[in-house]
C-alpha positions as CSV (number, residue, x, y, z in Angstrom):
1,X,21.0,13.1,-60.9
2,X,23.0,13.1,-63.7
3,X,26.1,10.8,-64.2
4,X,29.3,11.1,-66.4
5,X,30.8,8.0,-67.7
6,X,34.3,7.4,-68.8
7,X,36.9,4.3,-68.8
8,X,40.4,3.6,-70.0
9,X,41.6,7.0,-69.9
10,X,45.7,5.3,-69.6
11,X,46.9,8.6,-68.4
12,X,44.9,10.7,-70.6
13,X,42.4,13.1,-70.0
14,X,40.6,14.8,-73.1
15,X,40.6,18.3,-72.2
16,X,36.9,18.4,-73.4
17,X,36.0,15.6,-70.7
18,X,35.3,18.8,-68.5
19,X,32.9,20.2,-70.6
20,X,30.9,17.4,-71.7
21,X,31.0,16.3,-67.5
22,X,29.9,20.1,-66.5
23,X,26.6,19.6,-65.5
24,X,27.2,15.9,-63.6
25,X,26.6,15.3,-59.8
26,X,28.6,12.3,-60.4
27,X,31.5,11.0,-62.7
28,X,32.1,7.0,-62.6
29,X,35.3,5.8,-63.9
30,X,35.9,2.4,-64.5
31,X,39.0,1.7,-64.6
32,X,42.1,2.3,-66.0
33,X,42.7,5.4,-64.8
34,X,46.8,5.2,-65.8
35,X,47.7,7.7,-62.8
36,X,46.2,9.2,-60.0
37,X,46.4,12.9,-61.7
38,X,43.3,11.5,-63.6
39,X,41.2,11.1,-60.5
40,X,42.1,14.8,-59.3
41,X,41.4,16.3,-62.7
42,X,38.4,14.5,-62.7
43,X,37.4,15.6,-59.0
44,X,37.7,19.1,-59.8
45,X,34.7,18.5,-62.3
46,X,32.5,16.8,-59.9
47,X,32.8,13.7,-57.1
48,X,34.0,10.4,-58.9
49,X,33.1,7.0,-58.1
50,X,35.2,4.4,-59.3
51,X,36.8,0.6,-59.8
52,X,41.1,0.7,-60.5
53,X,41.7,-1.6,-63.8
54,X,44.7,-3.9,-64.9
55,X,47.1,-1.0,-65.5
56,X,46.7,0.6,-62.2
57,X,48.9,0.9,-59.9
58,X,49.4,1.1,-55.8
59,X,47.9,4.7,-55.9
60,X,44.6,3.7,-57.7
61,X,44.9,0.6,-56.0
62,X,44.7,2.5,-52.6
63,X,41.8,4.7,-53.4
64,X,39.4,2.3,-55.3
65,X,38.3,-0.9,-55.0
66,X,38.5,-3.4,-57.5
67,X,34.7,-4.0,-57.7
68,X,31.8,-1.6,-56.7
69,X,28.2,-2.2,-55.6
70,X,25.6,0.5,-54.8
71,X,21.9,1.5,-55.3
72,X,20.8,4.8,-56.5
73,X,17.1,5.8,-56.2
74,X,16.3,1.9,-55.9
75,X,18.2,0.8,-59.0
76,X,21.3,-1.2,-58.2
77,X,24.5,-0.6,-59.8
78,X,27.5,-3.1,-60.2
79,X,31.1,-1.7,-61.3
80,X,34.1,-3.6,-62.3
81,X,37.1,-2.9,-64.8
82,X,36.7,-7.1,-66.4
83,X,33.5,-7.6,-66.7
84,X,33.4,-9.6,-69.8
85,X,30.5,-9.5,-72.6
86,X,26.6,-10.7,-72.0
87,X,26.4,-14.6,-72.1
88,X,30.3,-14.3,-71.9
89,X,31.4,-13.0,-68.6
90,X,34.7,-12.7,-66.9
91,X,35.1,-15.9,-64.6
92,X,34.5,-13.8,-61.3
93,X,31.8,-12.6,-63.0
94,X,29.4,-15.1,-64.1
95,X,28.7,-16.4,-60.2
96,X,26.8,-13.1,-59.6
97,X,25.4,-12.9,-62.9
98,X,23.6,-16.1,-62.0
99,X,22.5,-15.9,-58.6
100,X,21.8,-12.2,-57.7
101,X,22.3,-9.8,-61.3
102,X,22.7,-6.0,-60.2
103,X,20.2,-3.6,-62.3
104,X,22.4,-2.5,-64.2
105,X,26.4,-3.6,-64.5
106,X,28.9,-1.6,-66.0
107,X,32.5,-2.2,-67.2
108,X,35.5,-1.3,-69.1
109,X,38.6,-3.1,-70.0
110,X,37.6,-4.2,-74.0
111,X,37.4,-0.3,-75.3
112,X,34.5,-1.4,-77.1
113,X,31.8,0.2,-76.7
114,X,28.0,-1.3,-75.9
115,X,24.9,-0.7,-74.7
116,X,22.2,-4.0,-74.4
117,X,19.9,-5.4,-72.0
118,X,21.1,-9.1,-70.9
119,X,17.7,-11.5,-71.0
120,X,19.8,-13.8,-69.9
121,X,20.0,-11.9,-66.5
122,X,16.4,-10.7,-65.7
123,X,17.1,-7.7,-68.8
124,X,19.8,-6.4,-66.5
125,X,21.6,-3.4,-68.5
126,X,25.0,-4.1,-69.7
127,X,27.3,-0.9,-70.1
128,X,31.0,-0.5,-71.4
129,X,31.4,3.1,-72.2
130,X,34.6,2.2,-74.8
131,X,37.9,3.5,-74.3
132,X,38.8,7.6,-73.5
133,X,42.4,7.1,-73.7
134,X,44.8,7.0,-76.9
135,X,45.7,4.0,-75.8
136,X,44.3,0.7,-77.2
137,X,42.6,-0.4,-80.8
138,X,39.3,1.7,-80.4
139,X,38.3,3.4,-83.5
140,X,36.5,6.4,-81.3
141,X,37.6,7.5,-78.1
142,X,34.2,7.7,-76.3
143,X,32.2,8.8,-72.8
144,X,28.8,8.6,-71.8
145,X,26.4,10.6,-69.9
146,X,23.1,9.7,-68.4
147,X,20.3,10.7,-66.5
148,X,18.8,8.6,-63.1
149,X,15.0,9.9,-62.2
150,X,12.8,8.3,-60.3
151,X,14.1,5.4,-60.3
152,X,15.2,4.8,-64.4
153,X,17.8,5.6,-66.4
154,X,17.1,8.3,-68.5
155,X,18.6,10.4,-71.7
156,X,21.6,8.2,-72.2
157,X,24.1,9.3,-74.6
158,X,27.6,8.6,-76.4
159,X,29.8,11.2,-76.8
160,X,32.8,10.3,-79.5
161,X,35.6,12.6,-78.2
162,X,37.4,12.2,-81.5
């Protein structure tokens, strides 16, 4: 299964999104989309999964949830827009960090982007896949793609849209 990544698009989709996305089963957006046109560009690449962010409004709002857990081949994901850094998470956050911390949890919101294992949460994988948007301080617009396969993350990569 292979998995497109992108956040804080704020109304902006990079026309080479689509190409990069192609080959996904999946696209995951984590939030800020900026409208709902974003999610129906997106849709016509492949099915989206996705968390609405601080900008969003009612029509985001309606569609996604604010947070989203799921497994996929036995790895369990956790998706939010605020997530916060490791050893520094958002307030909602750090409850569920400490009792029960997902595989892997991914977030937006900063527009930086990182990639690290947490020790702190049983080497959980943190993800923030930047900012795909013109909006905001981020030095490169950037997406990711990835890889799951029995049952690991595989062939991860950044790809800087600038």
């Amino acid at each position: 299964m292979k998995i497109g990544l992108i956040s804080d698009t704020h109304n902006y989709l990079d026309p080479k999104v689509a190409s990069h996305f192609k080959d996904c089963d999946e696209i995951w957006h984590i939030g800020d989309f900026g409208n709902i046109k974003i999610a129906d560009e997106l849709r016509k690449i492949a099915p989206i999964r996705g968390v609405y962010g601080n900008i969003d409004g009612k029509d985001i709002q309606q569609e996604f949830p604010h947070d989203l857990e799921f497994e996929v081949q036995g790895i369990r994901f956790f998706i939010t827009h605020i997530g916060g850094n490791p050893g520094r998470y958002a307030i909602p956050i750090r409850e569920k960090m400490a009792s029960n911390p997902p595989d892997v949890f991914i977030c937006g919101h900063s527009h930086i982007l990182k990639v690290v294992r947490d020790s702190g949460c049983g080497n959980m994988l943190f993800i923030n896949p930047g900012a795909a948007g013109r909006q905001g301080f981020q030095i490169h617009r950037t997406i990711m793609r990835f890889s799951i396969q029995d049952g690991q993350i595989k062939d991860m990569e950044v790809i800087n849209l600038d």
